[in-house]
C-alpha positions in Angstrom: -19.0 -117.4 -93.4 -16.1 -117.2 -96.1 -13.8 -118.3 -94.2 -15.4 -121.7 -93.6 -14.0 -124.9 -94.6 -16.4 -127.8 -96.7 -15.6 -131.5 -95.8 -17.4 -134.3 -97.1 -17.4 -136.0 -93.5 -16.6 -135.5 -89.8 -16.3 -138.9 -87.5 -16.7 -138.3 -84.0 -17.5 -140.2 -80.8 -14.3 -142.5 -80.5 -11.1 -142.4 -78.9 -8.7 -142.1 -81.9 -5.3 -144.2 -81.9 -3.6 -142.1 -83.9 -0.1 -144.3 -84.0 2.0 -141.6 -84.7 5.3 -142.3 -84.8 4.2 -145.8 -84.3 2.9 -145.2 -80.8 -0.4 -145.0 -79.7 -0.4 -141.4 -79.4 -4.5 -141.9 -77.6 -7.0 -138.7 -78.2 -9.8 -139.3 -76.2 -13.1 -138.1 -77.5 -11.4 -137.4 -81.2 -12.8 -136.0 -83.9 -11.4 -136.6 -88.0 -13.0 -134.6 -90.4 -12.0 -135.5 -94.1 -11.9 -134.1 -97.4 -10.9 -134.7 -100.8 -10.1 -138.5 -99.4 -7.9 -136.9 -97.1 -7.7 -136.3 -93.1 -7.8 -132.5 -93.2 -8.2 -132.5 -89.2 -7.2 -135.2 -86.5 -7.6 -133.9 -82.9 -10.2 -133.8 -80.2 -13.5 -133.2 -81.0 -13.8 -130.1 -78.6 -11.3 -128.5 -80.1 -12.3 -128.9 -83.8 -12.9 -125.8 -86.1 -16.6 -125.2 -86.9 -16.3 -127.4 -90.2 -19.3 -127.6 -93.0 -19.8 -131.8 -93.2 -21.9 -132.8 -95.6 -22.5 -135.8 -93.5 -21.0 -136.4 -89.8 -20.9 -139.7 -88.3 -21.0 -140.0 -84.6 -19.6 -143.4 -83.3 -20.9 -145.2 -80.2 -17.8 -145.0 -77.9 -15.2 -147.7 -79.2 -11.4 -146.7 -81.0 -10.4 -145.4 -84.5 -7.1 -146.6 -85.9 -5.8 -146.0 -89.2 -6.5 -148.9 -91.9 -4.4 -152.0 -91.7 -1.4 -152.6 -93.7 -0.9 -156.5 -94.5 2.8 -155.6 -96.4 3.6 -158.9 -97.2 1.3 -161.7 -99.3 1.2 -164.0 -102.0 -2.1 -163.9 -102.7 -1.9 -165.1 -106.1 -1.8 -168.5 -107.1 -3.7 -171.1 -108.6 -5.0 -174.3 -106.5 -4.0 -175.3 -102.7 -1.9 -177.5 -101.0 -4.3 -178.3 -97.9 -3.5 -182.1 -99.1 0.5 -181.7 -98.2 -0.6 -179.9 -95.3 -2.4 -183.0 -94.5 0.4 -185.4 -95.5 3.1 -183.8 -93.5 0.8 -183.7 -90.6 0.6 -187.9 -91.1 4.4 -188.2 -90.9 5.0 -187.7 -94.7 8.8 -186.0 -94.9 9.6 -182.9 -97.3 11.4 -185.0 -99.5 9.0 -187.3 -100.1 6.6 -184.8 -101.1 8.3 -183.1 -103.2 9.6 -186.5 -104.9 6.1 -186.5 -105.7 6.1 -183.3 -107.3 4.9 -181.7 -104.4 6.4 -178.2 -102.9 6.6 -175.1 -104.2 6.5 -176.5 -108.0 2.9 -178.0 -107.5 1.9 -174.5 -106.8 3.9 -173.1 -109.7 2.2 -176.0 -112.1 -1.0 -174.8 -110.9 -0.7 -171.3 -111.3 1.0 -171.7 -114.9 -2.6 -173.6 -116.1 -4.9 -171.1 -114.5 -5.9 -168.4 -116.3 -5.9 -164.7 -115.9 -9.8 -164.2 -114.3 -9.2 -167.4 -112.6 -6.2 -166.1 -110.5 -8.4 -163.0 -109.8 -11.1 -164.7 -109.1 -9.4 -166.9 -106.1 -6.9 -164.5 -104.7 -10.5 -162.4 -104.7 -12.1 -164.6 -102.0 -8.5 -164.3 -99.7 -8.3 -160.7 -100.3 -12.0 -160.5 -99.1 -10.8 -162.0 -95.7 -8.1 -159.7 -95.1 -10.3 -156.5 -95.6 -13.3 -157.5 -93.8 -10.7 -157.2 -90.5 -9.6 -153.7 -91.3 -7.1 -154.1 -94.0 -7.0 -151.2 -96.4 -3.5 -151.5 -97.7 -2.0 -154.7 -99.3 1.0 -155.9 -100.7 0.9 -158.9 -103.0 3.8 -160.4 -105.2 4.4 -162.8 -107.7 6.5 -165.5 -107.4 4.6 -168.8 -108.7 4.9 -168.4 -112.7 8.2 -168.7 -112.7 8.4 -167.7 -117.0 8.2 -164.9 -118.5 4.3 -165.0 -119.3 3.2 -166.1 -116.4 4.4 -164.0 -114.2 3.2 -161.7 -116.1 -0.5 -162.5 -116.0 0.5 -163.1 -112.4 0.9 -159.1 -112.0 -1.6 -158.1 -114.1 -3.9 -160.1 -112.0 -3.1 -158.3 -109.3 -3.3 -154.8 -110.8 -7.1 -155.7 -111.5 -7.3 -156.6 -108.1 -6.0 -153.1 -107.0 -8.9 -152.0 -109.2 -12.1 -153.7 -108.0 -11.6 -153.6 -104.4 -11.5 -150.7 -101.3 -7.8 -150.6 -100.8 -4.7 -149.8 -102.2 -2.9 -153.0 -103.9 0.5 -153.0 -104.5 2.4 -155.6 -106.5 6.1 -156.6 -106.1 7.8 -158.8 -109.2 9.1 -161.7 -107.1 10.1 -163.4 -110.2 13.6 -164.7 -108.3 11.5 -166.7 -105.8 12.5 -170.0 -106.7 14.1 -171.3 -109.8 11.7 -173.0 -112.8 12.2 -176.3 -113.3 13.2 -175.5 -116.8 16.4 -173.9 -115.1 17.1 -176.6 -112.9 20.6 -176.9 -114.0 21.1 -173.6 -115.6 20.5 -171.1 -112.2 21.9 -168.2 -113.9 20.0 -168.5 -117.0 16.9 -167.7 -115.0 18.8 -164.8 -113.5 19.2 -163.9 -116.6 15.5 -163.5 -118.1 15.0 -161.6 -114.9 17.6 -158.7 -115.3 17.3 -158.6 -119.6 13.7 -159.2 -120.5 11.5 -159.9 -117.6 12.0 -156.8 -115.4 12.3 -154.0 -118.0 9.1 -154.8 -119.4 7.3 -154.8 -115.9 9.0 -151.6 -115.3 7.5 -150.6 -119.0 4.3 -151.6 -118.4 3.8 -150.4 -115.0 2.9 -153.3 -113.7 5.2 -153.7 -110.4 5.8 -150.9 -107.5 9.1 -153.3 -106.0 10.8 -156.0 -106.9 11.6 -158.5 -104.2 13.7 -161.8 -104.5 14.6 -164.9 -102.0 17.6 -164.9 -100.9 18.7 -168.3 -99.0 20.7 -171.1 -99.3 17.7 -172.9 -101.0 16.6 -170.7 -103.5 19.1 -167.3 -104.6 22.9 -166.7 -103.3 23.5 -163.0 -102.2 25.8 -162.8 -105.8 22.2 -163.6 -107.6 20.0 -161.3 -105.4 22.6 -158.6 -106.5 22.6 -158.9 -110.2 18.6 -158.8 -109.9 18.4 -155.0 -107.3 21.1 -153.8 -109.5 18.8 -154.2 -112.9 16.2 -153.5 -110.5 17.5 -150.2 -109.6 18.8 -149.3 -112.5 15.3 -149.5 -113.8 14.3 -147.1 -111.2 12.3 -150.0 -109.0 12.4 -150.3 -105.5 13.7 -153.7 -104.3 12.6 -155.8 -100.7 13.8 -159.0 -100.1 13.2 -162.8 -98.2 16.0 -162.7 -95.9 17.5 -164.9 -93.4 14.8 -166.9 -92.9 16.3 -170.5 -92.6 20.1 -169.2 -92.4 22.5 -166.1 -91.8 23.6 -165.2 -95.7 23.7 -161.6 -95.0 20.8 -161.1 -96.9 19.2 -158.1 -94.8 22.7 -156.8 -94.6 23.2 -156.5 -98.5 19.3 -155.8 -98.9 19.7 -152.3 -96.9 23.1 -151.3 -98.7 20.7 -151.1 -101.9 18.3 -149.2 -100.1 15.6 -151.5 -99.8 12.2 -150.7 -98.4 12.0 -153.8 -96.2 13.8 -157.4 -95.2 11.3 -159.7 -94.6 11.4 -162.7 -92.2 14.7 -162.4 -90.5 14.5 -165.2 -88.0 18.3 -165.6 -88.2 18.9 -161.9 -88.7 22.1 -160.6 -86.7 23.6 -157.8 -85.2 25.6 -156.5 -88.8 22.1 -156.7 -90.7 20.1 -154.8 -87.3 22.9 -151.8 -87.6 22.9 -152.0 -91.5 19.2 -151.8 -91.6 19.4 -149.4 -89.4 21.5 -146.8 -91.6 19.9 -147.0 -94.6 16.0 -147.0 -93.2 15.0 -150.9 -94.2 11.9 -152.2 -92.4 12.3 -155.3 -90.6 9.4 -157.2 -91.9 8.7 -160.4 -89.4 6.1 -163.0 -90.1 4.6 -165.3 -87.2 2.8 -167.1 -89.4 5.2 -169.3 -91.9 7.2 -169.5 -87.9 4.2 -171.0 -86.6 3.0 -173.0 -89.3 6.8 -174.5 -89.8 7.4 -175.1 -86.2 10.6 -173.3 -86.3 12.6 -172.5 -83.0 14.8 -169.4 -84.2 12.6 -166.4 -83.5 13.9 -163.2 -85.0 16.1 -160.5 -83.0 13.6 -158.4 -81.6 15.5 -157.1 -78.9 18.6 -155.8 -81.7 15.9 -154.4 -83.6 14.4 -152.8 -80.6 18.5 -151.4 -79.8 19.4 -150.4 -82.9 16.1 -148.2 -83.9 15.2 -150.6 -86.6 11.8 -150.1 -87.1 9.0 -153.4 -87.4 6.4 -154.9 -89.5 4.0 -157.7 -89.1 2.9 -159.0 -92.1 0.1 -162.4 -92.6 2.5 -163.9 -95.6 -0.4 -165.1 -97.2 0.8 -168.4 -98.9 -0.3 -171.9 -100.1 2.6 -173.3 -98.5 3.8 -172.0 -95.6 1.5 -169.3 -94.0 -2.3 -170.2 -95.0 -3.3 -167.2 -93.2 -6.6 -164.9 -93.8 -6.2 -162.5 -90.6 -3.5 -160.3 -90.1 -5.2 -159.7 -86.6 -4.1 -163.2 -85.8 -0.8 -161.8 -86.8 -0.9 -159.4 -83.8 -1.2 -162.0 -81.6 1.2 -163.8 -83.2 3.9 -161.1 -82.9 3.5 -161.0 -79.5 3.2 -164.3 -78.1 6.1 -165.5 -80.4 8.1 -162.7 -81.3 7.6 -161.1 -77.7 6.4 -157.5 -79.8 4.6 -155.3 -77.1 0.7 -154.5 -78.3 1.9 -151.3 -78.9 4.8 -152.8 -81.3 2.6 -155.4 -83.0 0.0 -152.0 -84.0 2.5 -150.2 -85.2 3.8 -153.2 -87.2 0.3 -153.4 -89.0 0.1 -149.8 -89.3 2.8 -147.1 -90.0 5.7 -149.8 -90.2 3.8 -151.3 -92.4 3.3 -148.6 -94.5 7.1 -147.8 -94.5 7.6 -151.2 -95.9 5.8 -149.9 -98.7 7.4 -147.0 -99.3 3.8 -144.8 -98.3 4.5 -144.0 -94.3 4.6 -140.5 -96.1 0.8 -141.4 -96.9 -0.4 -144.5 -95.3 -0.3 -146.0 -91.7 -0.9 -143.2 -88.5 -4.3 -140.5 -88.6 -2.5 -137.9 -89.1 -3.8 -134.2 -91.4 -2.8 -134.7 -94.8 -2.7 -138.3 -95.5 -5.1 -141.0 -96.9 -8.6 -140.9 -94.9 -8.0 -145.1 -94.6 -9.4 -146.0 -90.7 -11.5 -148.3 -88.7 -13.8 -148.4 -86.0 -13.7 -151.2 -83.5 -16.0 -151.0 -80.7 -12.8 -152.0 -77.9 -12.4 -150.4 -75.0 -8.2 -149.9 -75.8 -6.2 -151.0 -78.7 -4.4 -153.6 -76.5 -7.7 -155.6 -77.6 -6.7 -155.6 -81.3 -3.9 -157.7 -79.9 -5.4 -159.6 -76.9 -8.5 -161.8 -79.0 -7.9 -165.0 -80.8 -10.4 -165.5 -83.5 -13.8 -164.5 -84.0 -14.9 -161.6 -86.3 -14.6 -158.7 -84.2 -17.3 -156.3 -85.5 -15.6 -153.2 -87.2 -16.2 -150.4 -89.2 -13.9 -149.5 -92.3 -13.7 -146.6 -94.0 -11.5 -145.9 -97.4 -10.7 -142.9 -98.7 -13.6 -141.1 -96.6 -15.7 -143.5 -97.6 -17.5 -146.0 -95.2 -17.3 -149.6 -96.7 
């Protein structure tokens, strides 16, 4: 009797899709027994040591995955901008929006006046969306401050997110998203608030995990991004970064020769930035949503990615402008009726890619012994259905950290 091992739970009664080296990786009749927060066996039930559970849950037939990774939202912000949605949709240009202060900048204007508990408050109710479909890990940056203090309360409002809801939150400083207003005609003096006083005191006060930028003709030159991962990594910070998304810069390219965890959007991605990210292990990050919601034609290089072993995300980009999105299963979907992503590659994507992106596939993202006991229960007959319905709440059960939500 010794020799007997204590868990808090045991879960059986469900296939398990393990994703595993993002495949499926199916155990039929499965069994996870959990302890300490932690998966301390993943295999099939009849083959399970004779555990002590202090409680065992026995599903009603259905598939377990691991917990959802969203690895790419901007949560955060204050109001909406439904009403340019609306305007664009009635044959109002870009220009003339943002003539009328529109854009970006209407976002940043309204995040600047809101205040700390306010930001929390709204990015609460989106956050709430995401986790009621399986979601246990999220990224969410800054981006919309755009000075010093503001981006700032920006981060700190997500930390106390991270705190009060069942998931891990982490935050990337996207403070080189767009340039302030202020800086209209002085680029590099925003560049340099980033690198001298913005980014060592996130670093000091612990308030980022990555630091991410936008690199595009539009917003920072590859010369910018550059002076920003070099502070960035000098301060010991991870760095990720908007690439490619409206032109070929070589964004991704210069993104993985710093090592960075992920390139996100990458529609015009090409064959030097697959084999780049490639070497140096950088996550292709794609996001169907701000494709769909712009009507853009470009769709990234799946099939390079697929060639040269780059490995793939899917992400919701949670935005007031471009991806208004609150389900990252629609994403799924997404991936693969636009991106042409098997189901098999969209899962992954939401899953251990995902976690990759966020530097925790060590941790995060496949049912495997030793990491995080993050997983839901779907009541599906194969995963392909994560994939295969549009809409609707499909009825799951989440569990973080061993515990059922």
């Amino acid at each position: 009797m010794g020799n007997e091992m204590h868990v808090e739970t045991v879960w059986t009664g469900a296939d398990l899709v393990t994703m595993r080296d993002g495949k499926y990786h199916l155990i039929p009749a499965g069994a996870l027994a959990v302890r300490a927060g932690r998966l301390v066996w993943v295999g099939p039930e009849a083959e399970m040591p004779a555990f002590v559970a202090e409680r065992h849950h026995r599903l009603p037939g259905g598939i377990v995955t691991p917990g959802l990774v969203d690895c790419h939202t901007h949560l955060v912000f204050g109001g909406d901008r439904s009403q340019e949605f609306e305007q664009r949709l009635n044959g109002v240009s870009y220009a003339e929006i943002a003539a009328q202060g529109g854009g970006i900048l209407s976002t940043v204007r309204a995040t600047r006046a809101a205040t700390e508990e306010a930001l929390v408050a709204s990015a609460r109710w989106r956050l709430d969306r995401l986790l009621a479909e399986g979601v246990t890990t999220v990224e969410i940056k800054s981006g919309y401050g755009l000075d010093e203090e503001s981006e700032l309360r920006m981060l700190r409002a997500i930390r106390q997110l991270g705190e009060s809801v069942p998931a891990d939150v982490r935050a990337s400083c996207l403070a080189a998203h767009a340039f302030p207003p202020e800086f209209r005609h002085d680029p590099e003096g925003w560049v340099d608030i980033i690198c001298d006083t913005l980014l060592p005191r996130v670093q000091a006060l612990g308030l980022a995990d990555a630091v991410d930028a936008f690199c595009e003709h539009l917003a920072f030159s590859p010369q910018q991004v550059a002076r920003v991962f070099d502070r960035a990594v000098a301060l010991g910070m991870p760095v990720k970064l908007h690439a490619e998304q409206l032109s070929a810069l070589g964004g991704a390219a210069l993104a993985a020769r710093y090592g960075a965890l992920s390139a996100d959007h990458l529609e015009y991605a090409t064959e030097e930035d697959a084999r780049a990210m490639a070497q140096h292990g950088t996550v292709a990050v794609l996001l169907p949503g701000a494709f769909y919601l712009l009507r853009e034609t470009q769709r990234p290089p799946v099939d390079l990615f697929r060639r040269h072993g780059v490995p793939m995300a899917l992400a919701s980009d949670a935005n007031p402008g471009t991806s208004p999105a609150l389900s990252l299963r629609l994403m799924l979907n997404m991936g693969c009726t636009l991106f042409g992503m098997t189901p098999e590659e969209a899962l992954a994507g939401v899953t251990l890619w995902g976690a990759k992106a966020l530097g925790l596939a060590e941790s995060h993202g496949s049912l495997e012994r030793g990491k995080v006991a993050n997983f839901v229960h779907w009541p599906l007959a194969r995963p392909a259905e994560l994939v295969y319905w549009l809409g609707g709440e499909l009825p799951c059960t989440v569990v973080y950290r061993g515990e059922m939500q």
